[in-house]
N, C-alpha and C positions, 0 to 999 in steps of 0.2 A: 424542493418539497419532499415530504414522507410520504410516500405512497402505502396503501394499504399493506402490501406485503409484508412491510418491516412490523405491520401489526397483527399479524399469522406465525402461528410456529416454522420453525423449517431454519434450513442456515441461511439464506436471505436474510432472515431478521437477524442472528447472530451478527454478520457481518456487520449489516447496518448501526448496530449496537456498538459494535468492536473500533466501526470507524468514528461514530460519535466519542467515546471512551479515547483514540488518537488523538482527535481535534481536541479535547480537552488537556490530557497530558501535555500538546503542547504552548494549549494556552497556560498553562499552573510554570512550563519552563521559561514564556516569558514574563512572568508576574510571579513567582512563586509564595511570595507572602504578600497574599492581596488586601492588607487591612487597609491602605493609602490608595487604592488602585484609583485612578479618577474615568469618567466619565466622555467618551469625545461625541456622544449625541447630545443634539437640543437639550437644553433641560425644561422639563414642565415646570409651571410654576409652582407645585408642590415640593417639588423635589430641588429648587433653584439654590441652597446649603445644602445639599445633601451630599457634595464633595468634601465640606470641612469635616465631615461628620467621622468616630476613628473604622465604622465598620462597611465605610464605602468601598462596594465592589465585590461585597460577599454574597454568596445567595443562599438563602437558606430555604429547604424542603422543609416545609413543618404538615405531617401529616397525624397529629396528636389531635384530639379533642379534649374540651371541657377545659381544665385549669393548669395542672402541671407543667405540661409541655406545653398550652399555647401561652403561658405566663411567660417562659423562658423567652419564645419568639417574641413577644410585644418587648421586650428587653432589649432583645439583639433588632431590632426592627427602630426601634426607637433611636438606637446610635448607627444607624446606617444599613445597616443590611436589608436586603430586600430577600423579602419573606413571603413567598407563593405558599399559601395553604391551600391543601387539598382537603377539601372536602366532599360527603357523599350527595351525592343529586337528591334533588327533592326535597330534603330533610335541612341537611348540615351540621352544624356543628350545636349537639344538642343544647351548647351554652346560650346560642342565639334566642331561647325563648324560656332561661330561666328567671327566676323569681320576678320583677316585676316587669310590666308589659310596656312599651311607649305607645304611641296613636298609631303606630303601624303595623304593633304588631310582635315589635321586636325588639328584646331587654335593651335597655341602655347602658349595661353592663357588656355586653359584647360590643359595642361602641367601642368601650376603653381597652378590652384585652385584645379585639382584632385588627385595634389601630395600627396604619402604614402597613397591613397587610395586604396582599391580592389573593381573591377568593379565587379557584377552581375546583368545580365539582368534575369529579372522576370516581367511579364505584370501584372499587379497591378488591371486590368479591367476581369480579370478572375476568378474566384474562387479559382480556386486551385493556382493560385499564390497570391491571399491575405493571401491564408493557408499557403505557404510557409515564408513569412513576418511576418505572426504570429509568427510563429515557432524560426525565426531567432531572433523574440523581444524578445521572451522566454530567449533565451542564451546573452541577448546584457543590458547592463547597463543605455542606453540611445536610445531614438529612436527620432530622429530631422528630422523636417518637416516643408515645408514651401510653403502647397497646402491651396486653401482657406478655409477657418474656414468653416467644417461640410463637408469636403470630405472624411475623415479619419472615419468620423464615419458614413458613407454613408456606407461605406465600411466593417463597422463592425471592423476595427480599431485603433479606438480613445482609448483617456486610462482608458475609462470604460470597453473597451476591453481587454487591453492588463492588465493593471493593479492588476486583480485581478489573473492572470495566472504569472504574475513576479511583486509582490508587491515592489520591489527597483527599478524598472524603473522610468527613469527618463525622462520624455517626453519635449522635445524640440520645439516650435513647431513658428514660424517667420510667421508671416502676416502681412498687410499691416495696419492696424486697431487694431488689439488684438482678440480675443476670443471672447468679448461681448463686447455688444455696440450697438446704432443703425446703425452706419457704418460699422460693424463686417464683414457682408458679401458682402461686395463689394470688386472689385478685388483690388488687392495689388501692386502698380507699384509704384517702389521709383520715379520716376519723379513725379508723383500727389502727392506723402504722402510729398515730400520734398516741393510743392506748398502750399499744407494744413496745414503742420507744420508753416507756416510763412515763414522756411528757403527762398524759392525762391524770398519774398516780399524785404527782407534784401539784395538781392546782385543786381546788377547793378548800373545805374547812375539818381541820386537825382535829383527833379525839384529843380531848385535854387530858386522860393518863397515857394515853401511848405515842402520841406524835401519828399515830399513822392514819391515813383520809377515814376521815368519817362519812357514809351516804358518797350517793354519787359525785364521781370530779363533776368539775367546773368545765366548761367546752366555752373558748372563745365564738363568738360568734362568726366567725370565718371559717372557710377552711385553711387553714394556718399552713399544715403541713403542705398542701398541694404547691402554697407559695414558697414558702422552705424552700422546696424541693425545683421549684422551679428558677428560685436565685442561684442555689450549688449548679443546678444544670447551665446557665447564661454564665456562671463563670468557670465552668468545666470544660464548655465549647471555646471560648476565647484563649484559657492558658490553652488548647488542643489546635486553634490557631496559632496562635503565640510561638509553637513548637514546631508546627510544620515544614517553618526552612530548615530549624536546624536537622530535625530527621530527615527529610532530603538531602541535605549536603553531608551526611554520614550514608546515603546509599539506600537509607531505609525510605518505605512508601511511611509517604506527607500523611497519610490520614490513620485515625485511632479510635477505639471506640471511646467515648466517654459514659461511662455508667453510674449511673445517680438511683439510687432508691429514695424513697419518704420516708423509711425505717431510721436506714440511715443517717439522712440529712437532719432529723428531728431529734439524733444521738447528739450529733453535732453544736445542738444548740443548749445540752444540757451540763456547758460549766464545768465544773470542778465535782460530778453527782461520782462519777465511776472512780477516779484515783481517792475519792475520800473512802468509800468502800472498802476499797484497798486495804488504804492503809489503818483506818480508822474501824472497817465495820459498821460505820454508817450509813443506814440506810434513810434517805431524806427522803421526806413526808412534806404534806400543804403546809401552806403558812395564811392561808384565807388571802386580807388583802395586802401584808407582810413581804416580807422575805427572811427565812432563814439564817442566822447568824451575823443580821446587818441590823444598825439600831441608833436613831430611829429613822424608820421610812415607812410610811403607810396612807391609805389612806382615811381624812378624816372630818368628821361630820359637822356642817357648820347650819344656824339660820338659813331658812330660803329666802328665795328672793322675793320684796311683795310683787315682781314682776310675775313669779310663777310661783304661788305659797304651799302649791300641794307638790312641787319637782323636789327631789331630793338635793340637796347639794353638796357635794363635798370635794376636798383638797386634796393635795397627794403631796407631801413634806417629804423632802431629804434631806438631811441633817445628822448621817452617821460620820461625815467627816469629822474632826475633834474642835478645831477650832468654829466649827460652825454648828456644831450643839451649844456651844457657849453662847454665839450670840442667839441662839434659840431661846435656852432657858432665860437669857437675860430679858431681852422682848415679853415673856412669856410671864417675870416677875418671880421668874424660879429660882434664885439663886440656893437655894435646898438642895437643889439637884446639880449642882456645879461643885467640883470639888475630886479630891484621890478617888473617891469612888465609881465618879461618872467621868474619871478621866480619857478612855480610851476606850472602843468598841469593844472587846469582849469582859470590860465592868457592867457596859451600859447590857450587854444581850442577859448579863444576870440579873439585871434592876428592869428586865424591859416592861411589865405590866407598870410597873410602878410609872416610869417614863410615858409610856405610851400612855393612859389614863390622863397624865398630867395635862397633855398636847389636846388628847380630844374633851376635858373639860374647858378648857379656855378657844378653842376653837367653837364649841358648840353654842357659846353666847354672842358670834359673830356670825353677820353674812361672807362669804364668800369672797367679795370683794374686798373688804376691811382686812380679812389676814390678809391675804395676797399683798397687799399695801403698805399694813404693819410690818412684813417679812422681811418682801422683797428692799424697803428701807436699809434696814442691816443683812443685807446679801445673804439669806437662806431660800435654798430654792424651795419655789411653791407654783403649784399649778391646780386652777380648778379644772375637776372632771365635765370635759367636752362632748358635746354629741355635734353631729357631721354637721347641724343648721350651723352652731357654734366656728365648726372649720371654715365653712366655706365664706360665712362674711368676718372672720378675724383681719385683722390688720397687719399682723406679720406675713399670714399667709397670705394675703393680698400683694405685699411686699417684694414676697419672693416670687411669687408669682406662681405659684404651688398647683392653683388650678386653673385647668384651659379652657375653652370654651370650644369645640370641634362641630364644624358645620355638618350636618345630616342632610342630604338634598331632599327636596321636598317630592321628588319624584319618584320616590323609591319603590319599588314593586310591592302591592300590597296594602301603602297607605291607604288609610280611609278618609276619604273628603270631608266626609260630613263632623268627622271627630279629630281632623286636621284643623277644621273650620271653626270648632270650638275653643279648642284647646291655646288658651293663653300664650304658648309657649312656641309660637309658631308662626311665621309670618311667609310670606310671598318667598316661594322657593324652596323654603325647607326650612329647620331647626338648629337652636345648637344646644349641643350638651354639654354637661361640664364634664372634664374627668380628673384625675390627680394628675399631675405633672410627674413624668419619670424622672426619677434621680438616681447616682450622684450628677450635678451639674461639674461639667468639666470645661475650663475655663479657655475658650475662642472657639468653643463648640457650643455653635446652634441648634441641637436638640431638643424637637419638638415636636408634636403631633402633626401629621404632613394632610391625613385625612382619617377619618371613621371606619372603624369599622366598618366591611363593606359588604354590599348585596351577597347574597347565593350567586355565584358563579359569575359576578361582573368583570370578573377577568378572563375568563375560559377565552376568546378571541385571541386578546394580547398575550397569552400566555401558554397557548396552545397551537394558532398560528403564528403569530408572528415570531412566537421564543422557538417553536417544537419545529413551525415548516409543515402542519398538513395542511394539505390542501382542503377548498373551499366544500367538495362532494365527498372528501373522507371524514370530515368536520359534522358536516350535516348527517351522513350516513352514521355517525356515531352516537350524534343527538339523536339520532332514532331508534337507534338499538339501546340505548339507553346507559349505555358505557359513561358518556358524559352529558350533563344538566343542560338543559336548553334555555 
C-alpha cells in the first residue's frame, strides 16, 4: 500500500517514486515493445478481444481536455490501449456538457470521445494530486497532454520530470503552435491556428477579378483542426512506440517527446499550396464549391424532392479524370463539348464556366435521384449532399457497420427519472447511443467500442487503489481534502 508519506515532500517520497520508476524499467526490460503484450488476468467481458487488439498493453495517461488530445486517446483507446483520464473533480472534462444535453444531463458527444476510457478525478492545482499523476506516469507508457506549452512544467511535470523517473515514456503533448517558437505560448484554439495555417484563406467565395476571398471564409462546422491535430498526434505516439526498442537497443532511453501543434498539422493538409508559391508565385485563393485547377468537380444543383420540396438538393460530380468527362458530356447530350479542346484537364480548367454551366443546366431539370442513376449507369462518380439523418439510416453504412450503438447505464449519477421516464429513447437500465465506428478497420482486429464514455470519477477506486495501492483511510482522507472527486 502507499502510505501517506509518499504524498508529503521529503525524500521518502523521492524514494518511493524512485523505486516505483525501478519496478517499471524493469517491467519495459521484460516487455520492451509492449504493443502484443497480452493480458494474464480474468478478462471482463468488455475487454474479452482486447488481446487481439495491435495496442494491447499500453497505458496511456491522458490528462488533456476538450478535443485535441482527448480525440487522439479515443484513437489509441479504441485499438487497445487503456487510457486512464484524469480529470478535475466536480467539474470535468468541460466537453461533458457541450452543445447538446441527453436526459442526464450529459452531451452525447462525450459518450463517443470518452469511449473505453477510465475516468479519474485528481485536481492537478494541488500538490498532492500532481504527486498522484507523477505516480500514475511512473506505471503508464505514454502521458498525452494538450495544456499550453509550460503548464506541465510549471507544475513540475513536464518530461524533464517525468522522464528520468520512467525513461520509456512517451510524452504526447498537442498545442496550438508546438513547443518552441515565438508563438509557442500563445493559446491554442483550432479556429485561429486553422485562420493562421491559410486553411480558412482557401475556403469561401473568390472575388471574380482577383481570385482572392471575398467577405468572410467559410468555417466547417467542426472544429477540424482540433481533429487534424489529434490524428498527427495518435500517429506520432505510435511511430514514438514503434521506435522505442529500437532506441533502447542502441542504449538510448525508450521514450520521446512527440510534439504536434494545430498550426502545423493544418499546414500539413494543405497540398501542393506552399511549393507552388515557390516556384510559381502563386498565391491560391477559394474556389466556393470547386476546387482549384481541377475540372470538372463541383457541386450542383438539382429539383427537390416532393419528399421535402422546400430542402435544397444537390450532387457533387467528379469527372476531371479524361476518360470520364467523355462519358459525362455523352450522358449529358454534350458532345459540343468533347473534342482537342476538352481533351485534358488543363483545356477543360480554361473552358471551365463554359463546362461547369453545362453540368448544372441539365442537372437542374432532375431530382437528385435521376442523376445519381443516369451517372452512376456509365461510371461517373456522383453523390448526393447528405445530412447525419441521411448517414445514419444509409445502406452501405449500415453494411459496414459504420455506426455503433454504446450502452449508457441507466443508473448514471444525475439522471433524472422523470425525463428518463419520458424520453422515448430509453428503457429498463439505461440507453444506447449511437456513435461513428473508429477507422481504419484492420483485418483479425475486433475494434470496437467496449463502453461509454464514462461517469466523473467511476474509476477513481480501480485506478487509484487498486493500480496506485493507497490505502482505504488515505483514499477517503483525500476525498476529503479534496485532492480527489468523491
Amino acid at each position: 500500500m502507499v502510505s501517506r508519506s509518499l504524498l508529503s515532500k521529503g525524500p521518502r517520497a523521492a524514494s518511493l517514486l524512485e523505486l516505483l520508476a525501478r519496478r517499471q524499467a524493469t517491467y519495459h526490460q521484460r516487455s520492451s515493445f509492449r504493443l502484443h503484450t497480452t493480458s494474464t488476468q480474468p478478462e471482463h467481458p468488455a475487454r474479452a478481444n482486447l488481446n487481439t487488439l495491435p495496442l494491447s498493453g499500453i497505458r496511456v495517461l491522458e490528462v488533456g481536455q476538450v478535443i485535441a488530445g482527448p480525440f487522439c486517446g479515443q484513437l489509441l483507446g479504441h485499438y487497445g490501449a487503456e487510457v486512464i483520464k484524469v480529470e478535475p473533480p466536480n467539474v470535468g472534462d468541460p466537453l461533458r456538457v457541450w452543445r447538446e444535453l441527453d436526459v442526464d444531463g450529459v452531451s452525447p458527444w462525450w459518450r463517443s470521445i470518452a469511449r473505453n476510457k477510465k475516468s479519474v478525478t485528481i485536481d492537478m492545482r494541488k500538490e498532492e494530486g500532481r504527486r498522484l499523476v507523477k505516480m500514475l506516469a511512473v506505471k503508464s507508457d505514454v502521458m498525452l497532454e494538450n495544456f499550453k506549452p509550460g503548464t506541465l512544467e510549471k507544475w513540475n511535470l513536464g518530461p524533464a520530470d517525468l522522464q528520468p523517473l520512467n525513461p520509456s515514456l512517451i510524452f504526447t503533448r498537442v498545442s496550438g503552435y508546438g513547443q518552441t517558437g515565438p508563438w509557442a505560448s500563445r493559446p491554442g484554439y483550432a479556429s485561429v491556428c486553422e485562420a493562421e495555417s491559410g486553411f480558412r484563406y482557401i475556403n469561401g467565395q473568390p472575388d471574380p477579378e482577383t481570385g482572392a476571398l471575398s467577405g468572410p471564409p467559410v468555417r466547417p462546422n467542426i472544429s477540424l483542426g482540433d481533429s487534424v491535430a489529434g490524428l498527427h498526434a495518435a500517429f506520432g505516439t505510435v511511430l514514438a512506440l514503434m521506435s522505442r526498442k529500437n532506441r533502447e537497443s542502441q542504449g538510448l532511453p525508450g521514450g520521446q517527446t512527440v510534439d504536434v501543434s494545430i498550426f502545423e498539422s493544418m499546414i500539413n493538409l494543405m497540398e501542393g499550396i506552399i511549393p507552388e508559391y515557390d516556384r510559381k508565385g502563386k498565391i491560391r485563393g477559394p474556389s466556393g464549391s470547386s476546387v482549384t485547377g481541377i475540372v470538372p468537380t463541383n457541386a450542383y444543383p438539382c429539383k427537390p424532392s416532393p419528399s421535402a420540396p422546400s430542402a435544397p438538393a444537390y450532387v457533387v460530380i467528379g469527372a476531371n479524370a479524361d476518360s470520364i468527362y467523355v462519358r459525362l458530356m455523352t450522358a449529358l447530350g454534350r458532345p459540343d463539348l468533347i473534342g482537342p479542346d476538352f481533351a485534358q484537364n488543363h483545356h477543360r480548367v480554361a473552358r471551365q464556366n463554359e463546362i461547369e454551366d453545362a453540368i448544372a443546366a441539365w442537372t437542374r431539370t432532375r431530382m437528385a435521384e435521376e442523376v445519381e442513376e443516369t451517372l452512376r449507369a456509365v461510371g461517373v462518380p456522383v453523390g448526393r449532399v447528405l445530412n447525419v439523418k441521411d448517414i445514419v439510416k444509409n445502406e452501405h453504412t449500415k453494411a459496414r457497420g459504420l455506426v455503433e450503438e454504446v450502452w449508457v447505464p441507466h443508473s448514471a449519477p444525475g439522471a433524472d427519472p422523470e425525463k428518463l421516464e419520458k424520453d422515448a429513447g430509453t428503457h429498463g437500465g439505461g440507453w444506447n447511443v449511437k456513435v461513428s465506428k473508429v477507422v481504419p478497420v484492420l483485418e483479425g482486429c475486433d475494434a470496437k467500442t467496449r463502453w461509454a464514455g464514462p461517469e466523473l470519477g467511476q474509476h477513481n477506486r480501480e485506478v487509484l487503489i487498486g493500480e496506485l495501492g493507497l490505502a482505504e483511510d488515505e483514499f477517503a482522507r483525500l476525498q476529503e481534502e479534496g485532492v480527489i472527486g468523491k
